[in-house]
C-alpha positions in Angstrom: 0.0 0.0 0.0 1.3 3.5 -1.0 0.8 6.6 0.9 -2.2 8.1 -1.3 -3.8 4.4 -0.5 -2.9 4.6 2.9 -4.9 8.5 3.4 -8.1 6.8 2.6 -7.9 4.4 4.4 -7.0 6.4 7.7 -9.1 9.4 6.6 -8.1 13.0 5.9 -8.2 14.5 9.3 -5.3 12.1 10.8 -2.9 11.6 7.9 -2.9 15.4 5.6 -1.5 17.9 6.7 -3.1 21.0 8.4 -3.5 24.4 7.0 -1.3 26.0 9.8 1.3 23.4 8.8 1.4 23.8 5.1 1.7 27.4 5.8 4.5 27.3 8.4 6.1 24.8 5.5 5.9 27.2 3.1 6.7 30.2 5.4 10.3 28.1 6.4 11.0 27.2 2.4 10.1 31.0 0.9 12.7 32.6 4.3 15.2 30.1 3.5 15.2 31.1 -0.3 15.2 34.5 -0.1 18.5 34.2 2.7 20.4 31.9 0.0 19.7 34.5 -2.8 21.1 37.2 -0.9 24.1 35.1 -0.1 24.1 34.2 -4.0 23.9 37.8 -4.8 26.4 38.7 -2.9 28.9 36.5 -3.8 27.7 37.6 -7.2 28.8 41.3 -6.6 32.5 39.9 -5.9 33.0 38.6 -9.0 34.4 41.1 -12.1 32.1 43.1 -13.5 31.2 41.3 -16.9 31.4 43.8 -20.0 28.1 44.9 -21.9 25.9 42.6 -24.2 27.4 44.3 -27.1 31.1 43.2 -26.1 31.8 46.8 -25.4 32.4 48.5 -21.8 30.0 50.1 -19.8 31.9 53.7 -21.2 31.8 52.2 -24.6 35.8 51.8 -24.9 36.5 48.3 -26.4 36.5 45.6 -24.2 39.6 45.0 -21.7 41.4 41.8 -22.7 40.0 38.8 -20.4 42.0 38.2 -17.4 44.6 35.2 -17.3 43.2 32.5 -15.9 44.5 32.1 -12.2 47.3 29.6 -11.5 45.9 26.7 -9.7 46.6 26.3 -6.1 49.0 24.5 -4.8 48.4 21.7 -1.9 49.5 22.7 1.5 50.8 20.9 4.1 51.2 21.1 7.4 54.7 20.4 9.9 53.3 18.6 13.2 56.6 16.4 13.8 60.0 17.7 15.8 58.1 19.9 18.6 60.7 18.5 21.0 63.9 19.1 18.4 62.8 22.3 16.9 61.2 21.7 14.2 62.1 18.5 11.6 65.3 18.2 9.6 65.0 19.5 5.7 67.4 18.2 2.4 68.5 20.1 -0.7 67.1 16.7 -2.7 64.9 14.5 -2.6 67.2 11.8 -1.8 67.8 11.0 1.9 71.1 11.1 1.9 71.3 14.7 0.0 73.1 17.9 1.8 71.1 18.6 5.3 70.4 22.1 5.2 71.1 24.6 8.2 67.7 25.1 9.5 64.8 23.1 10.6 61.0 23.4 9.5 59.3 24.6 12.3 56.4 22.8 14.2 53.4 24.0 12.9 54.9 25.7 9.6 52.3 25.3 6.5 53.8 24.8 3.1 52.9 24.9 -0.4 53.7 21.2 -2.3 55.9 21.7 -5.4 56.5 17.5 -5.9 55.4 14.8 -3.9 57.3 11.5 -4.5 56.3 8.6 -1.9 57.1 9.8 1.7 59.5 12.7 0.4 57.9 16.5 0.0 59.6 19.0 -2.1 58.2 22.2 -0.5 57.9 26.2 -1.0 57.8 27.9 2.9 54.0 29.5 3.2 53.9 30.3 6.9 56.5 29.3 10.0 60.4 29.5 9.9 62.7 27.4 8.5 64.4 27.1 4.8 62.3 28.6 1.9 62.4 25.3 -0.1 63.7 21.9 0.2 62.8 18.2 0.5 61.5 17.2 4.0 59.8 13.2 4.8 55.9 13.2 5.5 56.2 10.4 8.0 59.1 8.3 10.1 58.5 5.2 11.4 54.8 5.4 11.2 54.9 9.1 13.2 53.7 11.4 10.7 56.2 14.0 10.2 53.8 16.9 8.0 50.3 16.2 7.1 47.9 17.5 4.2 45.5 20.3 5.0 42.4 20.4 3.0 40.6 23.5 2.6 37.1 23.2 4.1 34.1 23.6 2.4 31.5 25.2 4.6 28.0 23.7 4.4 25.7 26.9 5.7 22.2 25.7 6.4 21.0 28.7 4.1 21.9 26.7 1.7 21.0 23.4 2.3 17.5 24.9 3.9 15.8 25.6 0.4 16.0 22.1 -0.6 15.1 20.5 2.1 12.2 22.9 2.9 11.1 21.6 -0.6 11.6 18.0 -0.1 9.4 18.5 2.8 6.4 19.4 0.5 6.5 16.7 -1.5 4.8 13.6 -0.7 5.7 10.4 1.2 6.7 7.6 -1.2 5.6 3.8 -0.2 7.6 0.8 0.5 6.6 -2.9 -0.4 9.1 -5.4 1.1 10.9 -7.0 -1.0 11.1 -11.1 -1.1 14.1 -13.5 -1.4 12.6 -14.7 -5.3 12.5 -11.1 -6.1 15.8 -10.2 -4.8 17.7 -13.0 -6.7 16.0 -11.7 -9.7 16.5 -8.4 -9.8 19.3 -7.7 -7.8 21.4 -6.7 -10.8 18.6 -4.6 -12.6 18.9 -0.8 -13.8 15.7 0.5 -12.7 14.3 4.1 -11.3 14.2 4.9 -7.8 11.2 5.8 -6.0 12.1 9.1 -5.0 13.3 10.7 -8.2 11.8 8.8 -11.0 15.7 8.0 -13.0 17.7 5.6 -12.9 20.8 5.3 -10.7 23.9 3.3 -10.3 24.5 0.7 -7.9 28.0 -0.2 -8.1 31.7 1.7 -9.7 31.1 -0.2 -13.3 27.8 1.4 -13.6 28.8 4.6 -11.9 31.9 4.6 -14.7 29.3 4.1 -17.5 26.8 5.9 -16.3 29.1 9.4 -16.1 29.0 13.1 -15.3 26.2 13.2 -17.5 24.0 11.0 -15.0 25.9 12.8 -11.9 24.3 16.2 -13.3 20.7 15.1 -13.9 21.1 13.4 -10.7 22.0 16.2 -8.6 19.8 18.4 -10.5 17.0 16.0 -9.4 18.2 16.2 -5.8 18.2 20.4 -6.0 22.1 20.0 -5.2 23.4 21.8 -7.7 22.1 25.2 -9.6 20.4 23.7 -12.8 22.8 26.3 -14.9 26.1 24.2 -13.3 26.9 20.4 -14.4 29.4 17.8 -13.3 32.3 17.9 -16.0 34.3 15.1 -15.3 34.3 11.7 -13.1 37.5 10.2 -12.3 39.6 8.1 -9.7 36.0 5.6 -8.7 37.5 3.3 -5.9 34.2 0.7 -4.8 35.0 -1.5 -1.3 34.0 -2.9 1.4 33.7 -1.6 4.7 31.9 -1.1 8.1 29.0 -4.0 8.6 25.9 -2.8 6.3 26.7 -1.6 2.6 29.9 -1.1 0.0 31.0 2.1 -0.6 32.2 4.0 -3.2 34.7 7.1 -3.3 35.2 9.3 -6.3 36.1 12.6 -7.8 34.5 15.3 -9.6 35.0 18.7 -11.2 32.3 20.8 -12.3 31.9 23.4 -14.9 31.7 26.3 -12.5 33.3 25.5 -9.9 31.8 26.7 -6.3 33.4 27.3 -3.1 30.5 25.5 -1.6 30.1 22.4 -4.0 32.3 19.0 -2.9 34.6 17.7 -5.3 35.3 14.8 -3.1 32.3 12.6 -2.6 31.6 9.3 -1.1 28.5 7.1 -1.4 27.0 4.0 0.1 25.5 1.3 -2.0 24.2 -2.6 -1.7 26.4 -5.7 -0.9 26.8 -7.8 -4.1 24.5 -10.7 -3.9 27.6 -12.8 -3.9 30.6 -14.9 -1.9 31.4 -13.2 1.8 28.3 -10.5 1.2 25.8 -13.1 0.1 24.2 -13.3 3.3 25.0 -9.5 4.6 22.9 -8.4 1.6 19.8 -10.7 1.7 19.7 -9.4 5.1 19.6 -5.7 4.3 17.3 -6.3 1.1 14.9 -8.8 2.6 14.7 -9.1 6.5 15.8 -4.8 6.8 13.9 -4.3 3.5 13.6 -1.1 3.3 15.9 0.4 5.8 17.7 2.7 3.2 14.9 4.8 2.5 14.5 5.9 6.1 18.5 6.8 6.1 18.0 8.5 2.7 15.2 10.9 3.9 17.0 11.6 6.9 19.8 13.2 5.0 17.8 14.7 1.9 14.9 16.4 4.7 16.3 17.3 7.6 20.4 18.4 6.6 19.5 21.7 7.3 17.7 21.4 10.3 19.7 18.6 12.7 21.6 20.6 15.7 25.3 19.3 14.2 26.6 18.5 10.8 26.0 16.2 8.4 27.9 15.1 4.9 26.3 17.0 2.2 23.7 15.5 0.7 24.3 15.4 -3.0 21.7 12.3 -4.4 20.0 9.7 -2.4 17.5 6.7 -4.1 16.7 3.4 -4.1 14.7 1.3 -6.4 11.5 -1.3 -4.5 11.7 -3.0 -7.4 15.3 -4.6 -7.3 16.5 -3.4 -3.5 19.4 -1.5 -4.9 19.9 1.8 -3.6 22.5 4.8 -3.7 23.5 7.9 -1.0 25.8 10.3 -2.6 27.2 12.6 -0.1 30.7 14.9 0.6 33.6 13.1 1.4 34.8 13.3 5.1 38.5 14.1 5.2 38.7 11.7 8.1 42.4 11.5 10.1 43.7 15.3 8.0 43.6 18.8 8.4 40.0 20.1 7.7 40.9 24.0 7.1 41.5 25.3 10.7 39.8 21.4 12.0 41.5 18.5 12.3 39.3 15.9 11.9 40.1 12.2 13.5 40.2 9.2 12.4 37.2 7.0 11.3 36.6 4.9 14.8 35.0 1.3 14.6 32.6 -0.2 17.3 34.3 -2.2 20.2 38.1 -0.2 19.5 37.3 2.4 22.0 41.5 2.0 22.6 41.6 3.8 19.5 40.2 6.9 20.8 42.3 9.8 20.8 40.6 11.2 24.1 38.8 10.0 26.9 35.4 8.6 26.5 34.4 10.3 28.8 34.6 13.2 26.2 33.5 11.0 22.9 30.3 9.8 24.7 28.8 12.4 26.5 29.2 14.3 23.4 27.4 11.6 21.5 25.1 11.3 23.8 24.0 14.9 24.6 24.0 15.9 20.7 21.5 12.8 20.5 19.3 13.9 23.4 19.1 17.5 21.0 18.0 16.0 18.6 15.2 14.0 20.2 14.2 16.9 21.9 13.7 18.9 18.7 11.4 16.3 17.3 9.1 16.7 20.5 9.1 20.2 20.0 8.2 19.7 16.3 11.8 22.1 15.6 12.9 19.2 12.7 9.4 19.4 11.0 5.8 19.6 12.1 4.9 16.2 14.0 2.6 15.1 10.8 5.5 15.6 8.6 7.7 13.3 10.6 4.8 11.1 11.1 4.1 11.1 7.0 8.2 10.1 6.3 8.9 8.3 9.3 5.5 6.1 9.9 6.1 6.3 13.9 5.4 1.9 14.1 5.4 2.0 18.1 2.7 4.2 18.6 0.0 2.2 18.3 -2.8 0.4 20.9 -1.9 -1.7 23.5 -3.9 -4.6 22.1 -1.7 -4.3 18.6 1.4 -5.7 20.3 0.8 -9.1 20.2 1.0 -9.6 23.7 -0.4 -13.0 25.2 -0.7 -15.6 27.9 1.9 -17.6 26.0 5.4 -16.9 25.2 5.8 -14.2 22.7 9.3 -15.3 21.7 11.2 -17.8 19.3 9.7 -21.4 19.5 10.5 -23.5 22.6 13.0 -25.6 20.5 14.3 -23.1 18.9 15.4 -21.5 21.7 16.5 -24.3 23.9 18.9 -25.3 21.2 20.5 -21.4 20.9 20.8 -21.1 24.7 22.8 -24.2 24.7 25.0 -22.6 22.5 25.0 -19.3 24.0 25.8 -21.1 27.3 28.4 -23.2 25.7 30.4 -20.1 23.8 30.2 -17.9 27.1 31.2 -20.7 29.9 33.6 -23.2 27.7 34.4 -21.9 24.4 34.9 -18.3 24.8 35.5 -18.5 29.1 38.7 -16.7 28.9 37.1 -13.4 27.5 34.5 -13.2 30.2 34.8 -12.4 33.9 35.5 -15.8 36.0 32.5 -15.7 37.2 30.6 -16.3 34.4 31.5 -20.1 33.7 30.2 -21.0 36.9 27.4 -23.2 36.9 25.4 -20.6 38.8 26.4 -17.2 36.8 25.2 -19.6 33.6 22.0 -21.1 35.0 21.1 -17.1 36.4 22.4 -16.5 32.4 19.9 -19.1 31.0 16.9 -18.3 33.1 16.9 -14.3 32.5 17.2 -14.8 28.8 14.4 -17.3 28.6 12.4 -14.6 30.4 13.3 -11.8 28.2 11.9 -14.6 25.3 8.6 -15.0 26.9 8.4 -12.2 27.2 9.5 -10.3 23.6 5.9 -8.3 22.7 5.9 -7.2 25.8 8.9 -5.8 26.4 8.3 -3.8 23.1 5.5 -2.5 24.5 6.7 -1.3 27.6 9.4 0.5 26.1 7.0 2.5 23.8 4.0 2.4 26.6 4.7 6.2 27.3 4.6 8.9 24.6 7.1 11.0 26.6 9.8 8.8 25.9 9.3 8.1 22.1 11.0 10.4 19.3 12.6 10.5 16.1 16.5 10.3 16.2 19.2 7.8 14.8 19.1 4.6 15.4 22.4 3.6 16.2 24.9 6.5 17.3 28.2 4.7 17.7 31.4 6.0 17.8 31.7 4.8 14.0 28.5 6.8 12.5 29.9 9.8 13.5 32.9 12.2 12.4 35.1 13.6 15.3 36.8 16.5 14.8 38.6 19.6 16.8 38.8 23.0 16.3 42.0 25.4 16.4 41.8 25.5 20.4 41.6 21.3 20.6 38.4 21.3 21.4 36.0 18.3 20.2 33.0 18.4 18.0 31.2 15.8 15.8 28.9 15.2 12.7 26.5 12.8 12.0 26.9 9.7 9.3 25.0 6.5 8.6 21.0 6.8 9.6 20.1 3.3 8.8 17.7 3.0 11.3 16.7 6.8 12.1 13.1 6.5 13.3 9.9 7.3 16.0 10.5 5.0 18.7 11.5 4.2 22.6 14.7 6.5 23.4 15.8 3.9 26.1 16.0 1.4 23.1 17.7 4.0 21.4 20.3 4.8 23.9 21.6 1.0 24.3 22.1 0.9 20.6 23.6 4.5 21.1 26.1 2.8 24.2 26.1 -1.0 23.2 29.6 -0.9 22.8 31.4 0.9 24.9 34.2 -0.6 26.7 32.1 -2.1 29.4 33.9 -0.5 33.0 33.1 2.9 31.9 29.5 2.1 30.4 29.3 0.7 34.5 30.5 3.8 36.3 29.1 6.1 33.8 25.4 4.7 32.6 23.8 7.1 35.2 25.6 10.2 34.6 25.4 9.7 30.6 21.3 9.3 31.0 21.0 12.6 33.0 23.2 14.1 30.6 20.3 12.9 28.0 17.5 13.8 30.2 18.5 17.2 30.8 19.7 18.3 26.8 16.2 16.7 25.6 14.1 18.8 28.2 16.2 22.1 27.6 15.6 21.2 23.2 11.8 20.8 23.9 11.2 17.4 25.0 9.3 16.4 28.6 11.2 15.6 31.8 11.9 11.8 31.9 12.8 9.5 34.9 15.9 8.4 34.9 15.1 4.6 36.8 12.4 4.5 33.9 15.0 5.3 31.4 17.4 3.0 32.5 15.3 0.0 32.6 14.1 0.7 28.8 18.0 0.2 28.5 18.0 -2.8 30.6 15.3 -4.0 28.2 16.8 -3.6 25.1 20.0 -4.9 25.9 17.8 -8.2 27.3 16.3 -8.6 23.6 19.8 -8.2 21.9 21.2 -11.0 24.6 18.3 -13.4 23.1 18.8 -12.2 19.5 22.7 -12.6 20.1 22.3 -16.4 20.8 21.6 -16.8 17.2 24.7 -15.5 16.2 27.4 -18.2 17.5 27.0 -20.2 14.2 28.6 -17.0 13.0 30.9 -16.3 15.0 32.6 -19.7 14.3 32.1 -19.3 10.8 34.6 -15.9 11.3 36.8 -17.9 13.7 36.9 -21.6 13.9 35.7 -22.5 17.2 39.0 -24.5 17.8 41.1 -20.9 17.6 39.4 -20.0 20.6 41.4 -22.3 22.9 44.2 -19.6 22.4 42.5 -16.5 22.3 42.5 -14.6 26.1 41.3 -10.8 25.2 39.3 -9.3 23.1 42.3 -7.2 21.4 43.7 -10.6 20.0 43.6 -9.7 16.0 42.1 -12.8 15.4 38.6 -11.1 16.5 39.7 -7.5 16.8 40.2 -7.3 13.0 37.6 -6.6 10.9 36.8 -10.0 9.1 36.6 -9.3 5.0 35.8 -5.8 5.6 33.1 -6.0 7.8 33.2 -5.6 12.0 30.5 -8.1 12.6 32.9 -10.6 14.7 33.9 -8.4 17.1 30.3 -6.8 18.0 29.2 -9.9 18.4 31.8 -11.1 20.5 31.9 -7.7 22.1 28.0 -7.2 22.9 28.0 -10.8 24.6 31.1 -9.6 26.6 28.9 -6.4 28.1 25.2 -8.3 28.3 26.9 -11.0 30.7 28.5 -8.2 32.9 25.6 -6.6 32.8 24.2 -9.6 34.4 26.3 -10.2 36.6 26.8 -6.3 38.0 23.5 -5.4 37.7 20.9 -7.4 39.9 18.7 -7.8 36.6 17.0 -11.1 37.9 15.1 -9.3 40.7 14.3 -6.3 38.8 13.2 -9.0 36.0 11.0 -10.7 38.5 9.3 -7.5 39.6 9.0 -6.0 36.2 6.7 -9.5 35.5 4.5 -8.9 38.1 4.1 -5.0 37.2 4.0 -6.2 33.2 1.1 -8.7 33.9 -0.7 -6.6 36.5 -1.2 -3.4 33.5 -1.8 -5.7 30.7 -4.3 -8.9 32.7 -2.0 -11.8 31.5 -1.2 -14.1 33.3 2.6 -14.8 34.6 4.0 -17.3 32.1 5.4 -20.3 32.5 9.8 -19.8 31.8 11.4 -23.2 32.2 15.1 -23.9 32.3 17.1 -27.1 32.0 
């Protein structure tokens, strides 16, 4: 069923928009157009002054011969090595053993690059002390030594607000799940997308063919571009695989007038092939997530403008119902180099929080109070009036409490079913895998205690869901899985730390104490422990002070407690997997979690260590948190506001 379908069926009054909020659309598009002309205008009035229609001056002399074109810029580069010597040592050549010059290059000199030749930098002095020109080496034993700086390119929501006020007025667009059959038969189909009506690439070959040509009429589409600029050229397509949900694809591009606020680097995410060690990662995201992209593309082509951090451009975004491909063209994030006057860090993964180059303390109450903004905007209707959200983002967990599926029986996995995957659960945390856990938890105790609360949290699935999303005051719109590695990090001239926003998969209306655990999942267990509570009145107080209602922070945290409970039963299905990615015999030698034989990603994907890592916290969890009593309350209060009766949880 489409949208239009789904109006009449609900009725006009609940699904169209009001007056006042077409107005207030309209209102927010026609103020945001006229403060990007001015800005276009006034860049305008910087250029020089074109001469008359006729060819002749404004006086009527002839014409002044055309300026010479401007000599391209050079790349700079930036000195962060030697602080402690003075600065690093330069050469006349670019050999190593060339004439050492008198002088050092100062820390923190910037210099234009005449010739680059593998690690050695032939340089012209911009800024600092230190010779005028020589050769100097980028990087010593792994330390860099000088580092590019790339000039930024500001993304100023007054420009990014037109577009997306205009998105905003155009209607929802369906989705129809897609089946297995259909995937296998289609998966390698050119078709349209749903949101823009052309055809799109889904992988470098086709992006090759396809061209500049289809990169204009693509970003025309998408309102990314002025319709009097085009994409010129295409060039240096790299397609791989990475992270634990798409490919990806990095290219270049020039235009025909180039723009201090248009991307030549850009980046984009598209499907796994339907083949060999992404076979299974992509029927999941076509078939059991169908559908997921098109939440993460609206989130990016609606709301850029609007979202209380920043966000990669959005250049193109679509994806085709009809063959479960898809493509998200956005700016390139210069991750680990010099961002104009911001350094921007490296691109984290999940369960590396080693790799931080700060405390967590500082990553994830910055995570976690930039999220809490965003939620609270949504309550206060600041992202787009609640039936707009409502429209793109069909809120699922606000429905009756009879629609839940709760009953007398369990509302889990089949008996079977389950008794066989907490065998194996059991099995991977007390023999296989003991040595990653605490002690404790191969005891026959800590594993019966392990057993019985996860059969619970089976029986109990529906309503679990439902208590989580029971009380309006804790439901909003925000992304759906703000880890360290669906963000950008970056710092500022004084050192101090910001982020952007990547990767909303997943960005939808539902419980925020669901949200947080998949926010939090995996942090390095001892500080999630002595920093849970602090983090959730961080949340609490941002989301109140951005519009949303006061929340109780026990109420909060047992939504958390929930969630984590649902991903402990889901998890059990994954030690098939995890033996697939590490033969179960290779575990009789592995003692932390750092060992590369788990830490590593596993042909490009992280999947491995989350899983390894999210059983890891669950079980301490368990075992810190007195979750059986609190479990054993919660079914009394659970039956008691719903009439079922208590259920019947066996465990062998």
């Amino acid at each position: 069923m489409d949208f239009d379908e789904l109006e009449e069926v609900e009725g006009d009054a609940s699904a169209q928009k009001s007056a006042a909020d077409e107005k207030a659309a309209a209102d927010r598009a026609a103020a945001a157009e006229k403060l990007s002309a001015e800005r276009r205008a006034m860049l305008k009035k910087e250029e020089p002054q074109a001469n008359g229609a006729n060819g002749a001056s404004a006086n009527g002399a002839p014409p002044a011969p055309a300026p010479a074109p401007a000599a391209p810029k050079l790349p700079l580069w930036e000195v962060v090595g030697g602080a402690d010597k003075g600065g690093i040592l330069v050469r006349d050549g670019e050999s190593t053993s060339s004439t050492q010059l008198a002088d050092r290059l100062s820390t923190g000199a910037r210099v234009e690059q005449l010739e680059l030749k593998g690690q050695r930098l032939h340089y012209r002095l911009s800024s600092g002390t230190g010779p005028a020109e020589g050769w100097i080496s980028i990087a010593l034993s792994g330390k860099d030594l000088a580092v590019p700086i790339r000039e930024h390119v500001a993304v100023l929501k007054r420009d990014t607000e037109p577009r997306c006020a205009a998105e905003l007025q155009k209607p929802p667009v369906g989705w129809t799940p897609v089946s297995m059959p259909q995937l296998q038969e289609k998966h390698m189909k050119v078709a349209p997308g749903i949101i823009y009506m052309i055809d799109f690439p889904f992988n470098a070959e086709l992006l090759q063919k396809m061209g500049p040509a289809w990169l204009t009429k693509a970003f025309h589409a998408a309102g990314s571009i002025p319709k009097d600029n085009k994409v010129k050229t295409l060039k240096n397509i790299k397609e791989y695989i990475g992270g634990g949900n798409c490919a990806k694809l990095i290219f270049d591009v020039e235009y025909e007038v180039p723009a201090p606020d248009l991307h030549t680097q850009l980046f984009a995410k598209i499907p796994f092939p339907l083949a060999g060690n992404t076979l299974s990662d992509r029927m999941a995201s076509s078939v059991m997530q169908s559908g997921s992209e098109l939440g993460e593309i609206n989130a990016q082509r609606l709301l850029e403008s609007r979202l209380p951090f920043s966000v990669p451009r959005f250049y193109f975004g679509d994806v085709s119902n009809e063959t479960s491909n898809w493509i998200l063209i956005t700016e390139r994030i210069p991750f680990d180099q010099k961002d104009g006057d911001r350094k921007v860090d490296p691109a984290y993964d999940k369960m590396k929080d080693w790799e931080l180059k700060g405390t967590m303390e500082e990553y994830y109450f910055l995570l976690t109070r930039y999220g809490a903004m965003m939620a609270g905007m949504d309550k206060a209707e600041k992202l787009a009036p609640r039936s707009t959200m409502d429209s793109f983002f069909p809120p699922a967990s606000l429905r009756p409490k009879e629609m839940w599926g709760m009953k007398a029986e369990s509302t889990g996995i089949g008996e079977k079913e389950f008794a066989m995957k907490i065998k194996m659960g059991a099995d991977f945390v007390g023999t296989t895998g003991k040595a990653l856990f605490p002690a404790v938890c191969s005891t026959p105790a800590f594993l019966q205690k392990y057993k019985k609360i996860l059969a619970i949290s089976n029986a109990y699935t529906a309503e679990m869901n439902w208590w989580c999303n029971r009380n309006p005051d804790y439901i909003a719109w925000s992304h759906g899985n703000l880890n360290v590695d669906n963000v950008f990090f970056f710092r500022d001239a004084d050192g101090k730390l910001d982020l952007g926003v990547l990767d909303w998969g997943g960005a939808r209306t539902d419980s925020m104490g669901w949200k947080l655990w998949w926010w939090l999942y995996c942090c390095e267990y001892d500080f999630l422990n002595a920093n849970l509570d602090a983090m959730l009145d961080c949340f609490i107080k941002e989301y109140e002070a951005y519009g949303g209602p006061k929340l109780d922070r026990a109420e909060l945290r047992w939504q958390f407690t929930l969630s984590a409970l649902q991903q402990g039963v889901g998890l059990l299905g994954a030690v098939p997997q995890i033996y697939k990615m590490c033969k179960k015999t290779e575990f009789a030698t592995i003692t932390d979690r750092k060992d590369p034989r788990i830490a590593k990603n596993i042909d490009g994907k992280n999947t491995l260590r989350i899983y390894i890592g999210t059983f890891i916290n669950i079980c301490n969890m368990i075992k810190d948190w007195d979750i059986e009593t609190q479990l054993h309350h919660w079914v009394k209060e659970v039956c008691a506001a719903t009439g079922i009766p208590e259920k019947k949880v066996t465990v062998e």
